[in-house]
C-alpha positions as CSV (number, residue, x, y, z in Angstrom):
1,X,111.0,101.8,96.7
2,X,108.5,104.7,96.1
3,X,110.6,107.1,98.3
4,X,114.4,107.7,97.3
5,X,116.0,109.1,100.3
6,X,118.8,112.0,99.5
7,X,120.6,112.6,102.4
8,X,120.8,109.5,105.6
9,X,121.9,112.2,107.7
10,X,118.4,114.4,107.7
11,X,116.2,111.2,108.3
12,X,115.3,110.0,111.8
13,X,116.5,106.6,113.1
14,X,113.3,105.5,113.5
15,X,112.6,106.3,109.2
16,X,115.7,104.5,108.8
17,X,114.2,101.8,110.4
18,X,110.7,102.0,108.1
19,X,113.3,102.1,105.4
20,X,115.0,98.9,106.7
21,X,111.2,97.3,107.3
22,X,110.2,97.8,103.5
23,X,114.2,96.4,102.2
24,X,113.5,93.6,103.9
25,X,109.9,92.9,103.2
26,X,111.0,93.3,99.6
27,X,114.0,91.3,99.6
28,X,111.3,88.5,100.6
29,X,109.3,88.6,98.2
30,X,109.1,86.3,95.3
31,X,109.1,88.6,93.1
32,X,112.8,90.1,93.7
33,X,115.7,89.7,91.3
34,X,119.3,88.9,92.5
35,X,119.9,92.3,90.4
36,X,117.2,94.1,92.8
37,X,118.0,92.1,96.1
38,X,122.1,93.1,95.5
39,X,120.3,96.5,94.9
40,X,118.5,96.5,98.1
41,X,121.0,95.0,99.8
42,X,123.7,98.2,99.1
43,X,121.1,100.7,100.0
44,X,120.1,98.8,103.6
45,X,123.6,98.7,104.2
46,X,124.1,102.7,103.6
47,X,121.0,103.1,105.9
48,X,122.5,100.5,108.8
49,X,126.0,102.6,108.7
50,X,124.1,106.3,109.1
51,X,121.8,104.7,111.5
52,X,124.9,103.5,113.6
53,X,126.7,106.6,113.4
54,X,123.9,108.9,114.5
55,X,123.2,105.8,117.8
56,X,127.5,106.2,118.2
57,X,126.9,110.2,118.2
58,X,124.1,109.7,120.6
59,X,126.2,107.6,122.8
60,X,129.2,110.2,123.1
61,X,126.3,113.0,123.5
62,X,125.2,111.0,127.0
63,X,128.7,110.0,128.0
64,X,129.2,114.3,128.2
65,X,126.1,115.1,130.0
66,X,126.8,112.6,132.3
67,X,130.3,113.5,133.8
């Protein structure tokens, strides 16, 4: 991973998502050690929680403007 990203909560969900699209894409490659793929793995994993607290955040956000 070229980019290292330092804090989840600055990056935009749809990043996070480019973030998730390269994990992945690297995860399937041949080339990928268990070492790296457990690596990978942990990091997708941070990104999937930040991602669903920002969409949980964004949720409560509309349930206020709506009442």
């Amino acid at each position: 991973m070229a980019k290292k990203i330092e804090n989840l909560k600055d990056v935009s969900i749809e990043d996070s998502f480019k973030q998730l699209d390269k994990i992945i894409s690297e995860m399937d490659s041949d080339k990928c050690s268990i070492e790296k793929s457990i690596e990978l793995y942990e990091k997708g994993s941070k990104i999937l929680n930040a991602v669903d607290k920002k969409i949980d955040k964004i949720e409560k956000d509309l349930k206020i403007l709506g009442k």
